[in-house]
C-alpha positions in Angstrom: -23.5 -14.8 -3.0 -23.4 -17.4 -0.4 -20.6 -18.0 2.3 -18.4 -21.1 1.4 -16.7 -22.0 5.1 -13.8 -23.5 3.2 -12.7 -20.5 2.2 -13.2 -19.5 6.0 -10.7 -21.8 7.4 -8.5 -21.3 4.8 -8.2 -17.8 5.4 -7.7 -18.2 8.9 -4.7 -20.2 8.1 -3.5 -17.9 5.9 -3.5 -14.6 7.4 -2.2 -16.1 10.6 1.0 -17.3 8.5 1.2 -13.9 7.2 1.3 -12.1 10.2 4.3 -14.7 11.9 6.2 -13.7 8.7 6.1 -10.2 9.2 6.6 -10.3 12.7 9.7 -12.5 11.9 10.5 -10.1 8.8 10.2 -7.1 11.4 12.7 -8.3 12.9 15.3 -9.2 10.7 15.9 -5.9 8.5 16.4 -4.2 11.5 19.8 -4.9 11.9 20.4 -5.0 8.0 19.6 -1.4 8.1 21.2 0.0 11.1 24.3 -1.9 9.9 24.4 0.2 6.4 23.0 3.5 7.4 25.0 6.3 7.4 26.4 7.1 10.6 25.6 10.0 13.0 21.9 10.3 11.5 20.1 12.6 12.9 16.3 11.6 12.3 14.7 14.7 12.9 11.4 15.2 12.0 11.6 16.7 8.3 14.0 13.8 7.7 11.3 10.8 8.7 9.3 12.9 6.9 11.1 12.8 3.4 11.9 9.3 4.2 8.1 8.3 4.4 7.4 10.7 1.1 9.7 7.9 -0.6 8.1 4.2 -1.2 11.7 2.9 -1.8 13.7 4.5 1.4 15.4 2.1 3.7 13.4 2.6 6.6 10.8 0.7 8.8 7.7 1.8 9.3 4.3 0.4 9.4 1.3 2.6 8.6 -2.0 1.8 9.5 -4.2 3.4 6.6 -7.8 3.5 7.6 -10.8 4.4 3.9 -14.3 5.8 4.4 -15.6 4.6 1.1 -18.6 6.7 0.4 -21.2 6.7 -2.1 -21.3 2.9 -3.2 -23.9 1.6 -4.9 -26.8 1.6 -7.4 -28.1 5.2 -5.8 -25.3 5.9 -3.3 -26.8 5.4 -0.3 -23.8 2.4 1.0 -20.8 3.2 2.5 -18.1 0.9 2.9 -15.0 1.2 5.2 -11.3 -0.5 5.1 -8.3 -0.3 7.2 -5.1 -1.2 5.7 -1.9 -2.4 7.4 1.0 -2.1 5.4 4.4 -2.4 6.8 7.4 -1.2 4.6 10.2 -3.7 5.8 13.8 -2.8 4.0 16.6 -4.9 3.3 20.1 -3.5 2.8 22.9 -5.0 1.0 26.3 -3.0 -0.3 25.0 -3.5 -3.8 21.5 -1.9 -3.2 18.6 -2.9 -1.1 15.2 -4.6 -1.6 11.5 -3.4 0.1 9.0 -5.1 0.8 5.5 -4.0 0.6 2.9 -6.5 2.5 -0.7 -4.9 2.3 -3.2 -6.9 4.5 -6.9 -4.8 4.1 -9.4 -5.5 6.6 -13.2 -4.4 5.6 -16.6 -3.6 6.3 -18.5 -3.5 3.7 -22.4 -2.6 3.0 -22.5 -3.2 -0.6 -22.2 -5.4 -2.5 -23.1 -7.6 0.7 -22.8 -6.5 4.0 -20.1 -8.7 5.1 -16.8 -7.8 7.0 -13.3 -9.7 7.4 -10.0 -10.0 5.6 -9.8 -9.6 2.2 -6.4 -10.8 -0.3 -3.3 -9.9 1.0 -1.1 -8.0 -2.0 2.4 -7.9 -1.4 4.7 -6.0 -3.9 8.8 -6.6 -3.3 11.3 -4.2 -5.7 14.7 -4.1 -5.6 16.9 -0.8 -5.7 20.1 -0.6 -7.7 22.4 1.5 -5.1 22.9 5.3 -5.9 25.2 8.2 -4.9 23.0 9.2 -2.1 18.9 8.6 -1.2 18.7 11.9 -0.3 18.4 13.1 -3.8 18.5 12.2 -7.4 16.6 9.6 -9.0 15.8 5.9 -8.3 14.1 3.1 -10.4 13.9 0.0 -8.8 12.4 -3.2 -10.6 10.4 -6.7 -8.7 7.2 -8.8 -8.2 4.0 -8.0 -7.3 1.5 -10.8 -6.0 -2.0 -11.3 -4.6 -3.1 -13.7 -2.5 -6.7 -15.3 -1.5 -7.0 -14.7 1.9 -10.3 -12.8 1.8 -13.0 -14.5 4.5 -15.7 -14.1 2.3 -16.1 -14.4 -1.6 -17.4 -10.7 -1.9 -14.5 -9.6 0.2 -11.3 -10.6 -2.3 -10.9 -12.1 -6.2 -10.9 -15.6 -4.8 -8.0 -16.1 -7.4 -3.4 -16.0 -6.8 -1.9 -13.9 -9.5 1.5 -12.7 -10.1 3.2 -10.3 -12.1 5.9 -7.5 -12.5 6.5 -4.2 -9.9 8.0 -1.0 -10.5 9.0 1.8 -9.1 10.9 5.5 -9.7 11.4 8.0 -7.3 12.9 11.5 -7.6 14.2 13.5 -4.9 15.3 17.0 -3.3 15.4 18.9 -0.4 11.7 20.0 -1.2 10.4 17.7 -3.6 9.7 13.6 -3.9 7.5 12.8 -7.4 7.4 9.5 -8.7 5.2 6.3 -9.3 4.6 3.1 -8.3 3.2 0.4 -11.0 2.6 -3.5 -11.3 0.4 -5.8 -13.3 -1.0 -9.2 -11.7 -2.6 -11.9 -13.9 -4.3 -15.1 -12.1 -2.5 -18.4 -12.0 -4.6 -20.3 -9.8 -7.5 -20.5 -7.4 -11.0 -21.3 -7.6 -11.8 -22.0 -11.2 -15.4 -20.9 -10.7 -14.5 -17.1 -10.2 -13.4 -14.6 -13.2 -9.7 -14.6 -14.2 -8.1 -11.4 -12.9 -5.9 -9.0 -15.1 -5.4 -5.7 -13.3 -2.9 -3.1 -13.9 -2.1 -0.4 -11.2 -0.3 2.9 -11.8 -0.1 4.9 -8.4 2.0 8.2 -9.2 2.7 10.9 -6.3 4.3 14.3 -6.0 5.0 15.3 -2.0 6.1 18.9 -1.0 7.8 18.6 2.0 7.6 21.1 4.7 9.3 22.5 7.4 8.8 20.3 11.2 7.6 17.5 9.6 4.9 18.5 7.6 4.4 17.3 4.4 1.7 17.5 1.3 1.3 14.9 -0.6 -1.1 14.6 -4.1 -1.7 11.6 -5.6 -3.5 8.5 -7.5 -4.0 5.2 -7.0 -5.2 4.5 -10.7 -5.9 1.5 -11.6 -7.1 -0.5 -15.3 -9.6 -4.1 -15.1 -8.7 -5.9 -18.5 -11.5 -8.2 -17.4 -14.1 -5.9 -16.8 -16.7 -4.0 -19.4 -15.0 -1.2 -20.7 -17.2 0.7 -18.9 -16.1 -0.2 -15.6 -12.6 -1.2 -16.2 -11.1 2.4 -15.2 -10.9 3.7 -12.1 -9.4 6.9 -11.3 -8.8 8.5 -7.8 -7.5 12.0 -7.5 -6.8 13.2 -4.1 -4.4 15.1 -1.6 -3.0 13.9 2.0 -1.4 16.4 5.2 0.8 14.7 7.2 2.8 15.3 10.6 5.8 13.5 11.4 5.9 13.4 15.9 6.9 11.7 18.6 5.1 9.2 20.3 7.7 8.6 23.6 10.8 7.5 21.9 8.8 6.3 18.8 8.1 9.1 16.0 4.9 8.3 14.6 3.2 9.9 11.5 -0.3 10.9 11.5 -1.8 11.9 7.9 -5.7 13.0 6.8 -6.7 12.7 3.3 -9.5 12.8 0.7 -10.1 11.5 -2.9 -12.5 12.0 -5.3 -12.9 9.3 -8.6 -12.8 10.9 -11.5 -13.7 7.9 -13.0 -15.2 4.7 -11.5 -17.3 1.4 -12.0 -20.5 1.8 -12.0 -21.3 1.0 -8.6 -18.0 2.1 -7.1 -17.6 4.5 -4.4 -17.6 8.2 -5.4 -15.1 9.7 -3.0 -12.9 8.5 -0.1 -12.0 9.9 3.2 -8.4 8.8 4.5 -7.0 8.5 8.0 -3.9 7.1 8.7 -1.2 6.3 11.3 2.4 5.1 10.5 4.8 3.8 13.0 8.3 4.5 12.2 11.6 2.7 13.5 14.9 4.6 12.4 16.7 2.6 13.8 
């Protein structure tokens, strides 16, 4: 496929209004949640820790996720690489509190072409009914999910906007935080000359959480392409992630180290990927 500069430009535009709204949404829920959390927290380690094990805590934190794709390809022999930024920004009310999930992936890609650049930003926002306590129990939590052509280059992104409906349920203890995240996203607009997107994603996770910040975490980020042949319309990630909670100065940082393997895949998909990641955390 050919470049289309349009699309360039357009981009360009884009991302750069993304990243003045977070920065201006970084700064904003701050307050919001230092002015309902509990007070006295204490922020140890093991409690950033379960706090990060939870998609729907009230915290700030921006992880950087960094993918080895391996195996792409007709034989294999293409690897692919992505680095995610994906900030969790809260918002706190007395009646429960709303996150937002911004992802922004940035790739390098051999296969299908070897091009590199943004690719669609996917931003997912749920709002949390409040509970007794988010230190335990269980929360379900109901929103939007969206997708957004951004990508630099056509094989980079879906070249399409969809919307569509975001879930989320949590359970927690001392020990343990299971749940699953899920949305759907249909297209609604974009350039008519690319395939209509229907995707549903169903990312389930179970975390043990250890003592001094340590924490093991299995999951996968399964997702279903109504669009696609029915032999490439599943794909199927199984995997497992250690992570550390420190300190970095002042600012506790998380640092985690992963791998996946698809159980099932499109045909030219990668096979397995490796995962490093880096998440800054503001508590306060």
């Amino acid at each position: 496929m050919t470049p289309r500069p349009r699309w360039a430009g357009r981009s360009v535009r884009c991302v750069g209004s993304a990243v003045l709204a977070f920065g201006a949404m970084l700064s904003t829920p701050a307050v919001s949640a230092q002015e309902a959390a509990a007070p006295a927290a204490s922020h140890s380690a093991d409690d950033i820790a379960r706090k990060l094990a939870d998609p729907g805590a009230a915290l700030i934190s921006v992880p950087f996720q960094y993918n080895y794709l391996g195996s792409v390809g007709p034989s294999g022999d293409f690897h692919n690489q992505q680095l995610k930024i994906q900030p969790v920004i809260p918002f706190v009310g007395e009646r429960g509190k709303f996150i937002l999930r911004p992802i922004l992936p940035l790739s390098w890609n051999q296969f299908p072409e070897d091009r590199h650049g943004t690719g669609d930003l996917f931003v997912q926002g749920y709002y949390i009914p409040k509970t007794a306590s988010e230190a335990h129990g269980t929360e379900i939590g109901f929103g939007a999910a969206a997708l957004l052509d951004t990508a630099s280059h056509d094989s980079l992104g879906t070249g399409k906007y969809s919307l569509g409906p975001a879930f989320i349920v949590v359970h927690k203890t001392r020990s343990w935080t299971l749940g699953a995240l899920a949305n759907h996203v249909w297209s609604v607009g974009g350039d008519g000359d690319r395939e209509d997107v229907s995707s549903t994603s169903v990312q389930p996770f179970v975390t043990r959480n250890l003592p001094d910040g340590w924490s093991l975490s299995f999951t996968s980020e399964t997702s279903y392409n109504w669009k696609a042949a029915s032999g490439d319309a599943w794909t199927v990630p199984l995997g497992a992630t250690v992570s550390k909670v420190l300190r970095l100065g002042h600012t506790p940082i998380s640092l985690g180290l992963g791998g996946f393997y698809n159980l099932d895949r499109p045909q030219y998909a990668n096979r397995w990927t490796g995962r490093f990641s880096v998440t800054l955390v503001f508590p306060e």
